[in-house]
PyMOL CGO cylinders between C-alpha atoms (Angstrom):
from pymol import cmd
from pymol.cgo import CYLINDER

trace = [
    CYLINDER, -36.08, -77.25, 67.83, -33.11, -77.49, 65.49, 0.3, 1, 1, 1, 1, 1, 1,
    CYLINDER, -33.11, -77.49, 65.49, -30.40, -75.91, 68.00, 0.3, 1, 1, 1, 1, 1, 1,
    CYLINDER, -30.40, -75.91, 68.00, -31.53, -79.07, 70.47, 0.3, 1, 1, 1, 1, 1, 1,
    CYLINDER, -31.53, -79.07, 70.47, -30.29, -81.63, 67.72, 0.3, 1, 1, 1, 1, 1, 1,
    CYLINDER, -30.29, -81.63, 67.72, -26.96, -82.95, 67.21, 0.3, 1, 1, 1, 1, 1, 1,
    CYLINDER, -26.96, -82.95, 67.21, -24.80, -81.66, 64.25, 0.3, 1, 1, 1, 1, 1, 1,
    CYLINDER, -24.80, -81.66, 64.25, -25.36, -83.49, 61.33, 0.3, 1, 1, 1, 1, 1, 1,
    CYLINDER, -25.36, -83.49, 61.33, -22.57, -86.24, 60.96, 0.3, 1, 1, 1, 1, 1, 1,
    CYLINDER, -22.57, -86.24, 60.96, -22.52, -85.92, 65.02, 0.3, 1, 1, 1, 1, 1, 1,
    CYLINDER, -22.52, -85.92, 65.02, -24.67, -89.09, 65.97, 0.3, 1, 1, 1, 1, 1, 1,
    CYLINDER, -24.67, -89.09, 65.97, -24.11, -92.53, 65.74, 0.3, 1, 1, 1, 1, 1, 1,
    CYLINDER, -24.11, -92.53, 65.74, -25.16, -93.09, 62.30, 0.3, 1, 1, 1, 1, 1, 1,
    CYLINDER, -25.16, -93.09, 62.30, -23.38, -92.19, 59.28, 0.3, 1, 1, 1, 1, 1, 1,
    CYLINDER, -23.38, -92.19, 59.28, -25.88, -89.56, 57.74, 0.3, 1, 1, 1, 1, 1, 1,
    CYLINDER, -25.88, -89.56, 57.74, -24.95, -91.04, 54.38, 0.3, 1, 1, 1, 1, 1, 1,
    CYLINDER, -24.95, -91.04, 54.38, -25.55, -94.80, 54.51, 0.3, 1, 1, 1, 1, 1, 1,
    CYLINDER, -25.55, -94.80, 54.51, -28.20, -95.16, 57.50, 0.3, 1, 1, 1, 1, 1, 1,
    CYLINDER, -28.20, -95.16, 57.50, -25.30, -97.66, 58.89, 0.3, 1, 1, 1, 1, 1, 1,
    CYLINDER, -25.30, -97.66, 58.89, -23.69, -97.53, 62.35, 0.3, 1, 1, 1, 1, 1, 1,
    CYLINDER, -23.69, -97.53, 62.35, -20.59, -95.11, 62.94, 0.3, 1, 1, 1, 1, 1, 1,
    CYLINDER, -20.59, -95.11, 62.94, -18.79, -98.34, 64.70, 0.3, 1, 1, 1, 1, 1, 1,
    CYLINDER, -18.79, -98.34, 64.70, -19.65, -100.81, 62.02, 0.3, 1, 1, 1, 1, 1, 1,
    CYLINDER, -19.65, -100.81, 62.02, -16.92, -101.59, 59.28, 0.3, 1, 1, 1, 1, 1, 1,
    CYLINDER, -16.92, -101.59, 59.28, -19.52, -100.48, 56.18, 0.3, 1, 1, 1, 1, 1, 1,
    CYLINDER, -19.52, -100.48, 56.18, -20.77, -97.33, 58.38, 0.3, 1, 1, 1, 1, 1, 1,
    CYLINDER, -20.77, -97.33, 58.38, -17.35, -95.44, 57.49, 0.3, 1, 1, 1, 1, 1, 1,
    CYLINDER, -17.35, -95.44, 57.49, -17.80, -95.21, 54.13, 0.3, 1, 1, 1, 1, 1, 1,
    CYLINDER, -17.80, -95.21, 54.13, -18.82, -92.14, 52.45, 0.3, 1, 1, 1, 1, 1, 1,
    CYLINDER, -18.82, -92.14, 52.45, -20.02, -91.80, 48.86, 0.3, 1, 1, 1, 1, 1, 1,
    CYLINDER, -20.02, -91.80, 48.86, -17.81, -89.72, 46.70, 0.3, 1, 1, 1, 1, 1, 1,
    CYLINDER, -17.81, -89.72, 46.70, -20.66, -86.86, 45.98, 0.3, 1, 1, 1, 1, 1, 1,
    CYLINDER, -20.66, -86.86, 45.98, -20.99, -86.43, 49.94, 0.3, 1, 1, 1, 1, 1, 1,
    CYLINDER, -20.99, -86.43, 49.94, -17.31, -86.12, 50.31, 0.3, 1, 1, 1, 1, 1, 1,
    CYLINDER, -17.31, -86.12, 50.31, -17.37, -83.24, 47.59, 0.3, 1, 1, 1, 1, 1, 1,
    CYLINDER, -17.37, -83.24, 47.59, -20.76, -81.38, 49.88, 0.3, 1, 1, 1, 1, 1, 1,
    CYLINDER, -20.76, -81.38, 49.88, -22.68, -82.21, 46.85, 0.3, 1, 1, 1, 1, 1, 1,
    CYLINDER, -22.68, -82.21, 46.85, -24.97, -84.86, 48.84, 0.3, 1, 1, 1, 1, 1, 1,
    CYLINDER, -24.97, -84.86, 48.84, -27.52, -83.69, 51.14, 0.3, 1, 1, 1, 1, 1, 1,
    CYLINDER, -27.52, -83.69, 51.14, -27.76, -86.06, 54.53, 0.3, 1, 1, 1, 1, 1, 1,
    CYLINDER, -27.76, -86.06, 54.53, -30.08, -88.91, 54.21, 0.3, 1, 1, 1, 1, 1, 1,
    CYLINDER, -30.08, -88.91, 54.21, -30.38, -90.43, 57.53, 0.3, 1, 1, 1, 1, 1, 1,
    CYLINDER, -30.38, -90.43, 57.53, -30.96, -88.99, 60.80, 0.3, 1, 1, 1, 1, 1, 1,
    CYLINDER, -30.96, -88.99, 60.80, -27.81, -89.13, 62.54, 0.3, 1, 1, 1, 1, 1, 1,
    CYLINDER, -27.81, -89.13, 62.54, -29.17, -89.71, 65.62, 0.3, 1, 1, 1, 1, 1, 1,
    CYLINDER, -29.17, -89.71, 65.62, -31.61, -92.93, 64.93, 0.3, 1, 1, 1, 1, 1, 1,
    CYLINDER, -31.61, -92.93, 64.93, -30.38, -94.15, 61.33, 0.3, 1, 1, 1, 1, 1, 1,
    CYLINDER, -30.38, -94.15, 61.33, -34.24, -93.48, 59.78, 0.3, 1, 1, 1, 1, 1, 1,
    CYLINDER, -34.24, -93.48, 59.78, -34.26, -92.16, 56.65, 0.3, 1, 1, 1, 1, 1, 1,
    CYLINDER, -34.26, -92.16, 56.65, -35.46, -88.59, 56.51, 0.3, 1, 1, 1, 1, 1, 1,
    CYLINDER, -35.46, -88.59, 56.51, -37.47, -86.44, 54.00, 0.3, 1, 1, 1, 1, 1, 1,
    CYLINDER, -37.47, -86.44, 54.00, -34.88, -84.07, 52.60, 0.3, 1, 1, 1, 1, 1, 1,
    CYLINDER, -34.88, -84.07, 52.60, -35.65, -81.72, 50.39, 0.3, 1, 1, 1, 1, 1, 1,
    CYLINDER, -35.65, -81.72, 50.39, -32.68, -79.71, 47.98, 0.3, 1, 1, 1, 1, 1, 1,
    CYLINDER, -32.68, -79.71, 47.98, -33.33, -76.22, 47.32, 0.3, 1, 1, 1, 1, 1, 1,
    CYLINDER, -33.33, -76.22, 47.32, -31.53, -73.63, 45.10, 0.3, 1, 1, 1, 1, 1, 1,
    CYLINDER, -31.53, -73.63, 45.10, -29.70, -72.30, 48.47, 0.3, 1, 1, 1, 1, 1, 1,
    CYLINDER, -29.70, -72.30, 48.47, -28.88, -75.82, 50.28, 0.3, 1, 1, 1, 1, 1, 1,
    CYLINDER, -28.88, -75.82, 50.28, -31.28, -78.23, 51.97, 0.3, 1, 1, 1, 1, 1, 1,
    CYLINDER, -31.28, -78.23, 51.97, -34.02, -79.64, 54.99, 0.3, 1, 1, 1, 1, 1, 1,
    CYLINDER, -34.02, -79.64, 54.99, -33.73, -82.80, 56.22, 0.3, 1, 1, 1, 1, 1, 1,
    CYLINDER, -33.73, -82.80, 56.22, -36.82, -84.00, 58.45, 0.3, 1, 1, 1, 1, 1, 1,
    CYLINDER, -36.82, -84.00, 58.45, -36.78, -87.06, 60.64, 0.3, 1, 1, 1, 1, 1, 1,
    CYLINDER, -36.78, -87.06, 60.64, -40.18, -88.39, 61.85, 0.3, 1, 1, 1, 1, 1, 1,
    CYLINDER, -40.18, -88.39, 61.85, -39.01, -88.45, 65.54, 0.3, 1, 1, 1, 1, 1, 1,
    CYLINDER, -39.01, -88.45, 65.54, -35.84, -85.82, 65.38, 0.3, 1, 1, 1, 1, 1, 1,
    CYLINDER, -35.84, -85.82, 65.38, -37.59, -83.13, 63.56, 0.3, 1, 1, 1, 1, 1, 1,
    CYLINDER, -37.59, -83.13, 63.56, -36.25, -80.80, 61.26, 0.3, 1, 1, 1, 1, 1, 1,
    CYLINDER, -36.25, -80.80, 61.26, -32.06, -79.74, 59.85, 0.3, 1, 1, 1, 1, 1, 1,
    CYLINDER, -32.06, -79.74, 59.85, -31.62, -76.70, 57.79, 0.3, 1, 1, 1, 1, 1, 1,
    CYLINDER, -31.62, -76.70, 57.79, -28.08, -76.46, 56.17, 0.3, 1, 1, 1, 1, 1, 1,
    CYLINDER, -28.08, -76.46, 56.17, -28.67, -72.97, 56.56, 0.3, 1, 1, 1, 1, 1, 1,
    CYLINDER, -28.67, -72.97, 56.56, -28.28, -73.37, 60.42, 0.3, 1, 1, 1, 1, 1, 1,
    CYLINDER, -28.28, -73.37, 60.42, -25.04, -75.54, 60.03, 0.3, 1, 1, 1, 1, 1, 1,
    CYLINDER, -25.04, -75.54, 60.03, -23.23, -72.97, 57.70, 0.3, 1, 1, 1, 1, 1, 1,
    CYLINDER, -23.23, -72.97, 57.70, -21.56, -70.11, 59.68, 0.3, 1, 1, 1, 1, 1, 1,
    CYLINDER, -21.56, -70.11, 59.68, -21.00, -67.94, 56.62, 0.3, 1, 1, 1, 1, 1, 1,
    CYLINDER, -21.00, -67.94, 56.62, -24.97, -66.70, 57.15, 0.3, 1, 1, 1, 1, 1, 1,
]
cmd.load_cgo(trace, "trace")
């Protein structure tokens, strides 16, 4: 299921701010996001915020109708 969803960062909402990618206030990124430090908070590809949960090793994101993003399947290193 997660290899059928976008990237994270790759939809039309900033994963950040739950604000639209075209939208003035929808660029912005907080400063802990720009340093990785920030785990997504919105689904990307409806602006809903998600259940994320942090972990010692990175983080899941869930969205109730996008399903589930494992940072472990977006870092190449593994």
């Amino acid at each position: 299921m997660v290899r059928d969803l976008p990237v994270v960062g790759a939809g039309v909402y900033n994963v950040y701010t739950g604000v639209q990618i075209e939208d003035a206030a929808g660029e912005s990124v907080p400063t802990a996001a720009q340093l990785g430090l920030e785990p997504p908070r919105f689904c990307a590809s409806c602006g809903r915020r998600m259940t994320v949960q942090v972990r010692p090793d990175g983080w899941w994101a869930k969205c109730s109708r996008h399903g589930l993003v494992d940072s472990a399947d977006l870092d190449p290193q593994r």
